[in-house]
C-alpha positions in Angstrom: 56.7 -36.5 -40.8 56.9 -33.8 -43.3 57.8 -30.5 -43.5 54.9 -27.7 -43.6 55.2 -25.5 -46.7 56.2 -22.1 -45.8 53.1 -21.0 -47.6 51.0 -23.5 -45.1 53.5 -21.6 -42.2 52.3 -18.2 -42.6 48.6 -19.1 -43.0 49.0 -20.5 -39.6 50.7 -17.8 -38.2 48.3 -15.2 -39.5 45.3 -17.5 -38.3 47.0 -17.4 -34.4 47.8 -13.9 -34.3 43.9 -12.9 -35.7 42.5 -14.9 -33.5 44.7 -13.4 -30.6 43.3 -10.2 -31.8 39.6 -11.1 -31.5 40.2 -12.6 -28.1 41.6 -9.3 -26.8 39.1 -6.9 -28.6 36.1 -9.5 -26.9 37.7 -9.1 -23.7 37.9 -5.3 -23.8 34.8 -5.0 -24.7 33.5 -7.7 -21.6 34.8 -6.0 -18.8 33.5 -2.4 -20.4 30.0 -3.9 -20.4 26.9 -3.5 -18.0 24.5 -5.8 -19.3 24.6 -9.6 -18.4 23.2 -10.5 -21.5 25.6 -8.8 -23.7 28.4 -10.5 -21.0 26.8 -14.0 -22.0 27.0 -12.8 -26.0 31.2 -12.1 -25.8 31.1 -15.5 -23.8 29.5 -17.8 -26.5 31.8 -16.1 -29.5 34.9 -16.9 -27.2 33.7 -20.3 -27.2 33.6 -20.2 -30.7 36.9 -18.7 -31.4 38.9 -20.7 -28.9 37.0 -23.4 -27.6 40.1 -25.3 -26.9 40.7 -22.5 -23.9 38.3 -22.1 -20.9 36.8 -18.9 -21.0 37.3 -18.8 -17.4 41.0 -18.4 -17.9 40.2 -16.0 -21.0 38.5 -13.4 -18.5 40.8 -13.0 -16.0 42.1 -9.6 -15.0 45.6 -9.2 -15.7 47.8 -9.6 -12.1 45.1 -11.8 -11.0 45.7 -15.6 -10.7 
């Protein structure tokens, strides 16, 4: 295997941590809605954004488990 370029690297990085970003701002902006349809609308872009993580796990209040 080779090495990633460091260029590569930080592409990477900046792709995570923008994507972290969205996932928080989405789920914010879930539990402050009323509307089930606007709740469905945050679900389907968090299946785009991550759609290697369930969106189950995504939602989860903080403490719970």
């Amino acid at each position: 295997m080779s090495k990633i370029s460091p260029k590569r690297r930080q592409f990477e990085i900046r792709k995570k941590r923008k994507r972290r970003e969205k996932i928080k701002k989405l789920r914010e902006k879930y539990f402050q809605s009323q509307s089930k349809e606007e709740k469905e609308r945050i679900k389907e872009k968090l299946k785009k954004i991550a759609p290697h993580l369930r969106v189950e796990e995504i939602l989860r209040k903080k403490g719970e488990k």
